[in-house]
N, C-alpha and C positions, 0 to 999 in steps of 0.2 A: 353847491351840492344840496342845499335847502331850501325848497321854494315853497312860498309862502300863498294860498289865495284865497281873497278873501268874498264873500259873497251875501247874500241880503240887503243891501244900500237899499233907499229909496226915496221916495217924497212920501212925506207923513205930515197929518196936520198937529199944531202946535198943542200940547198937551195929550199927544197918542204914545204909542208904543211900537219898536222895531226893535227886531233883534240879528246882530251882525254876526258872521260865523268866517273862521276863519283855517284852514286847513295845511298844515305843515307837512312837506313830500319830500323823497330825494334821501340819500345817505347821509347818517349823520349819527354819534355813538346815544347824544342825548340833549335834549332841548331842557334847560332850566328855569328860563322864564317866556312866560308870552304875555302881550300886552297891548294895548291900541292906543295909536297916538294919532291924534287931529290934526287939522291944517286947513284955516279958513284964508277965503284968499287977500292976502296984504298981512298977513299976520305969520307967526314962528311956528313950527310943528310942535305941538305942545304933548304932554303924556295925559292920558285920560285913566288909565288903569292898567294894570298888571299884576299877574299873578303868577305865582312860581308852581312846581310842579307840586311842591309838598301842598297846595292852598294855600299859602300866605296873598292875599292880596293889597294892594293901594291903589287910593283914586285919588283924583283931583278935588279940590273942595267945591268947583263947579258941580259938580257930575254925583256926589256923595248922596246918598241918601236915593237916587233918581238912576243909577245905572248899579247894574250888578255884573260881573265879570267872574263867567266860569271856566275850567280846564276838563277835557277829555285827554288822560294822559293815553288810552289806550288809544286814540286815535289821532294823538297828535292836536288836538283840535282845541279851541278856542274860540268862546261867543262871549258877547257884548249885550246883554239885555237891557235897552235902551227905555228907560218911564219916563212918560212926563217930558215926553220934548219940548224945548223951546227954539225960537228961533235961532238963539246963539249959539246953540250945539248942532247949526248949519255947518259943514266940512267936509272936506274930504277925509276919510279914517282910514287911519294905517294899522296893517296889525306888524308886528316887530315879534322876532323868536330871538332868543339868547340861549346859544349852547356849547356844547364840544363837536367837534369833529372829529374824526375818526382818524385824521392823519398830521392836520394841520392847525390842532387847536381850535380855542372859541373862534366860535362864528356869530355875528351880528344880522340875519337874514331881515327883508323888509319884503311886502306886499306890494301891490300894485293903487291897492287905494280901493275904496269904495264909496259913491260920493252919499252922504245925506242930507236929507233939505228938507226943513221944518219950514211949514209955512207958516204965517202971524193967522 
């Protein structure tokens, strides 16, 4: 019932700036957290940041200080404001919604991915 998508990926040079957006649709009574999680390839999907609807957020200690992570709770929506890329924050990014449902309890929703590619 809640689909997730997300948009802005790109190729960026190594020490620029992208910012990801992500948009949550569909029935649903309440989203409690959003959040983007990574996945380079041969490696584990990892959590890069998340943020709950009050503003509380967490990042990873890669990404701390060089990504910021905001909520649009009026629109359901979520970006990733990417600084200072390197190349290791090459992946594909997922955005991840945690909420309720309207009938059937928490829901776990996932995106489709958004690729980003830091060049050297």
């Amino acid at each position: 019932q809640v689909q997730l998508v997300e948009s802005g990926g790109g190729l960026v040079q190594s020490g620029g700036s992208l910012r990801v957006s992500c948009a949550a649709s569909g029935t649903f009574r309440s989203i409690n957290t959003m959040g983007w999680y990574r996945q380079a390839p041969g490696k584990e999907r990892e959590l890069v940041a998340d943020i709950t609807s009050g503003g509380q957020t967490s990042y990873a200690d890669s990404v701390k200080a060089r990504f910021t992570i905001s909520i649009d709770n009026a629109k359901n929506t979520v970006y990733l404001q990417m600084n200072a890329l390197k190349p290791e924050d090459t992946a594909v990014y997922y955005c991840n919604a945690i909420g309720r449902s309207w009938v059937k309890g928490p829901f776990d929703s996932w995106g489709q991915g958004t690729q980003v590619t830091v060049s050297s």
